[in-house]
C-alpha positions in Angstrom: 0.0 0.0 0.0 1.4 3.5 -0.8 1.7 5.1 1.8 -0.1 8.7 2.3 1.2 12.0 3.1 0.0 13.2 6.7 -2.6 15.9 6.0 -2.3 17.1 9.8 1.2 17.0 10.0 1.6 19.6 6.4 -0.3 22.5 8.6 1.7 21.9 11.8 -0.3 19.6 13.8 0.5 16.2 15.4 0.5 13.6 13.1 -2.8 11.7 12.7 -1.2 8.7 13.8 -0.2 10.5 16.8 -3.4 12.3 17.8 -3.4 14.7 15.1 -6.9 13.1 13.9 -8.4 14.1 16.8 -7.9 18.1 16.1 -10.8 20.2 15.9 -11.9 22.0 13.2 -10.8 25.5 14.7 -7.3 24.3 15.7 -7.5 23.3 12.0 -8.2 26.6 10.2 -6.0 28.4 12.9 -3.2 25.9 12.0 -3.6 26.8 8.4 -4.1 30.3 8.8 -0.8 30.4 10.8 1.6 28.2 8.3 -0.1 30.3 5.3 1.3 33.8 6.5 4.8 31.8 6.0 5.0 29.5 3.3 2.5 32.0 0.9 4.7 33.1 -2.5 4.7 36.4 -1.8 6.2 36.1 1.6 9.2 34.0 -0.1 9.4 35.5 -3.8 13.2 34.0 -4.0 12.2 30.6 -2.8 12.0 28.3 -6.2 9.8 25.9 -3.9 7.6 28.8 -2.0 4.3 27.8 -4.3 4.7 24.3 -4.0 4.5 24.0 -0.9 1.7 26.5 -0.7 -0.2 24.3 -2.7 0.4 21.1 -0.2 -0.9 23.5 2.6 -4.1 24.4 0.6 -4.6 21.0 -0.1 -4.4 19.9 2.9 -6.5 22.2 4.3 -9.1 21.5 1.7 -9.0 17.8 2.6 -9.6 18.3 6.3 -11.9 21.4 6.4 -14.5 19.0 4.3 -16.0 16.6 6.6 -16.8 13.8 4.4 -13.2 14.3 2.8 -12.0 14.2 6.5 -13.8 11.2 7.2 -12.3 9.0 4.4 -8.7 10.3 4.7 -8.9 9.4 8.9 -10.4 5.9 8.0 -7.0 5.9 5.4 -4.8 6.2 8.7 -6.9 3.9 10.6 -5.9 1.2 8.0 -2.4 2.5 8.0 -2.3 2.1 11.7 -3.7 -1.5 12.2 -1.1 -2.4 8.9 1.7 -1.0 11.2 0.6 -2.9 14.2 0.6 -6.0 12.6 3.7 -5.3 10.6 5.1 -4.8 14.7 3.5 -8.2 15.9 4.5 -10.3 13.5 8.3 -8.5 13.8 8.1 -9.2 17.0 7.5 -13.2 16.3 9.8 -13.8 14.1 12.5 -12.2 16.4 11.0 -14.6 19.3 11.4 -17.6 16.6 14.7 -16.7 15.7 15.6 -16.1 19.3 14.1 -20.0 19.7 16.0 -21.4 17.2 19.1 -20.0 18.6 18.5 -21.2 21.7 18.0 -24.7 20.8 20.6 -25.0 18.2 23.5 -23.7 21.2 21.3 -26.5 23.6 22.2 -28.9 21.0 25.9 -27.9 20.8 26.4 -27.7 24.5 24.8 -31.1 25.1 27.5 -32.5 22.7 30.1 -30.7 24.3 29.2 -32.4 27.4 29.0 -35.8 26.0 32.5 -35.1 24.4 34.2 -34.0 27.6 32.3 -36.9 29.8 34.3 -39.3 27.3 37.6 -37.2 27.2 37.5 -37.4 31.0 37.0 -41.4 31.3 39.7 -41.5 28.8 41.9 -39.7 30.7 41.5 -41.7 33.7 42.1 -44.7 31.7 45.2 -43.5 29.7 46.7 -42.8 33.4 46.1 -46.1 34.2 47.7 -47.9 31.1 50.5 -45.4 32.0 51.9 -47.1 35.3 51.2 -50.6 33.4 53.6 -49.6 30.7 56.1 -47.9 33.3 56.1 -50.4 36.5 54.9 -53.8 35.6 58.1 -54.8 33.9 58.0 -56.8 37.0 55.6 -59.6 35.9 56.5 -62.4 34.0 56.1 -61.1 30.3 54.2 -64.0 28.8 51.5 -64.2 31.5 51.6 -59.3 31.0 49.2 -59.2 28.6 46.2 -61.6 30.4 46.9 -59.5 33.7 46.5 -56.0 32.1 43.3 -56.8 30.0 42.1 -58.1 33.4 43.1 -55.5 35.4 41.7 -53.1 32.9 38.3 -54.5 32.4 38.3 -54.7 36.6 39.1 -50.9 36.5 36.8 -49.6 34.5 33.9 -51.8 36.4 35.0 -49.5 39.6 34.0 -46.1 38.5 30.4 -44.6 39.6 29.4 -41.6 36.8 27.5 -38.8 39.5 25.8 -36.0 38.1 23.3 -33.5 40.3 21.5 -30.5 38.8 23.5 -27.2 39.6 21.7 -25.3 42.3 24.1 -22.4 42.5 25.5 -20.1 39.8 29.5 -19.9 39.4 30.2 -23.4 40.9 29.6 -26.9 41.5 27.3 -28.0 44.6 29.3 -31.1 45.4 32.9 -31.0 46.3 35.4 -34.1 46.0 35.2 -33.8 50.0 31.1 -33.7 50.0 31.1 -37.1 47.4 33.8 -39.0 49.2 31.8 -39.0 52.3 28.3 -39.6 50.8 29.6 -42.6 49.1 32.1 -44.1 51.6 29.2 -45.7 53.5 29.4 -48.3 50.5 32.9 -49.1 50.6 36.2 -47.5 50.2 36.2 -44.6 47.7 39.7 -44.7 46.0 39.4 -41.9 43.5 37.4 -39.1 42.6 36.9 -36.8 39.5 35.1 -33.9 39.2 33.6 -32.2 36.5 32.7 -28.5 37.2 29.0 -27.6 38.0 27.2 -30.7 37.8 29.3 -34.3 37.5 31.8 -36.4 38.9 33.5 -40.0 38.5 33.8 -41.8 42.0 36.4 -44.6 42.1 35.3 -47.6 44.4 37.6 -50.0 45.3 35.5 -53.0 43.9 33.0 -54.0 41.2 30.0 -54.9 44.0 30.3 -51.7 45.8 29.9 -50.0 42.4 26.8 -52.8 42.2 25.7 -52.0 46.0 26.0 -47.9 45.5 24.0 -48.2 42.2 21.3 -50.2 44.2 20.4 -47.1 46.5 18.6 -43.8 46.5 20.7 -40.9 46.7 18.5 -38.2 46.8 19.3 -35.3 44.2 22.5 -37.5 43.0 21.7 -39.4 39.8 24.5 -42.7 39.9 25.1 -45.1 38.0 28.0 -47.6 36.7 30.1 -46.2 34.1 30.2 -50.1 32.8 26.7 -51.2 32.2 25.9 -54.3 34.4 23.8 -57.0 32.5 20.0 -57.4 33.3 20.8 -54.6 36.3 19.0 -51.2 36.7 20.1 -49.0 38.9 17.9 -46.6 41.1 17.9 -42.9 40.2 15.7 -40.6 42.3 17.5 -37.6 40.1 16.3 -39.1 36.7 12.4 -38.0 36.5 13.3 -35.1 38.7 15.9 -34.1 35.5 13.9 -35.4 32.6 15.3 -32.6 30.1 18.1 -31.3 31.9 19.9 -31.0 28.8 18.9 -27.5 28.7 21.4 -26.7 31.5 24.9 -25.1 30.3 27.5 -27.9 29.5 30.0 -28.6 32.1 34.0 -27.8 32.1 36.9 -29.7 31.7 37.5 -32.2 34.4 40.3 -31.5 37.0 41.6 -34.8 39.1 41.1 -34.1 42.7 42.7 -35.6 46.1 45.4 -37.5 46.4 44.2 -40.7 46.0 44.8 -41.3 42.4 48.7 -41.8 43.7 47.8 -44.3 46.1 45.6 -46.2 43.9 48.9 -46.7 41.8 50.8 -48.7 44.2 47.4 -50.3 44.9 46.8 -51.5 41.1 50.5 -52.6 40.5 50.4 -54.5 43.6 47.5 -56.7 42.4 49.0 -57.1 39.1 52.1 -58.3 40.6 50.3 -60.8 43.0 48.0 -61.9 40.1 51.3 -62.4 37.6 53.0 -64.5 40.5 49.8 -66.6 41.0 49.8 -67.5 37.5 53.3 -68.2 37.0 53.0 -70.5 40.3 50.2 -72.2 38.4 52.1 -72.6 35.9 54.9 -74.5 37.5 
């Protein structure tokens, strides 16, 4: 739609979107009485555009000092107005559907981010392990090495407990290393811990059925479970309906390895490779 030119806003009133359209018909003729006396020819005799504009004032003035005229030209702003309105509403939609899509597309990317690091963080727990194989158990009997790693690696990985917990404070985690070492020492001897900033951990046990046993038990807002999926076994989470689409929290940080018992667990692991390589080799004999 072409848009008009605003009658009320050519003799100096507000525009008729603005309130203009409810002038009177004196402030009318006083308006155009008033703006002739300037923009009239013979007050500007060196202005090229003096009787142009002239003839938009007496145009305008025609227009609006004619009630019918006045009638059809205000009904040509009313449609104007709702057209703007509209024009607004649906702006504002689209910038609430872009702002959506947005939103859901950096969900997506954060919950992959997540996943990623939850991997990258087991992996670095493992790759530490396979390190003080490869460093310290040139002490076992190297045909019976390979059947004691792939057991003691398998064993390892059965220990660990994955912890997450919805974040109830901004800036920080809820549960420190201290705070998950005593929650689950009452099901057996927690040998390691890793934490993942703001909502997740990895807790060490020192033996497949404590991992079993912890998995077993209600832990309130903590949602556990076995980082090695047992067969025919599910555990119970209290956390997991409570969470149901906690995806659309922020992704967690890198891991950091906490305490100091990662370096006793080291001597701990070689020790039962050592005693399982022995016990073979005496079998063997």
């Amino acid at each position: 739609m072409e848009e008009q030119e605003d009658l009320y806003a050519v003799l100096g009133l507000k525009p008729g979107l603005e309130g203009g359209s409810e002038s009177s018909f004196e402030e009318i003729r006083k308006a155009y009485r008033t703006k002739a006396l300037v923009c009239h020819p013979d007050k500007r005799p060196n202005d090229l555009h003096a009787a142009a504009e002239f003839q938009r004032l007496q145009k305008a003035y025609d227009v609006l000092s004619d009630e019918k005229a006045r009638k059809a030209y205000d009904e040509v702003l009313n449609v104007q107005k709702a057209r703007l309105e509209k024009e607004r509403k649906l702006d504002s939609k689209r910038r609430k559907m872009m702002e959506d899509l947005e939103r859901r597309e950096n969900l997506a990317r954060a919950y992959s981010r997540e996943k990623e690091e939850e991997e990258r963080t087991i992996r670095r727990f493992q790759d530490e392990v396979a390190r003080i194989r490869a460093t310290k158990s040139q002490r076992a009997v190297p045909a019976q090495t390979e059947n004691v790693e792939k057991l003691a690696g398998e064993d390892e990985k059965g220990k660990i407990l994955k912890v997450s917990w919805k974040p109830l404070k901004s800036g920080g985690a809820d549960y420190t290393a201290a705070m998950l070492k005593d929650h689950f020492s009452q099901y057996g001897k927690v040998e390691d811990i890793v934490i993942r900033h703001k909502k997740g951990a990895l807790v060490v046990m020192s033996s497949r059925e404590q991992v079993v046993h912890a998995s077993r038990q209600p832990h309130g807002s903590l949602h556990v479970e076995p980082v090695v999926p047992i067969p025919g076994f599910r555990c119970v989470n209290t956390f997991a309906a409570a969470s149901k689409g906690s995806q659309d929290n922020a992704p967690s940080d890198v891991g950091i390895l906490v305490g100091n018992a990662f370096h006793v667990r080291e001597d701990s692991v070689l020790e039962k490779m050592r005693k399982k390589a022995e016990q073979l080799k005496s079998q063997g004999t």
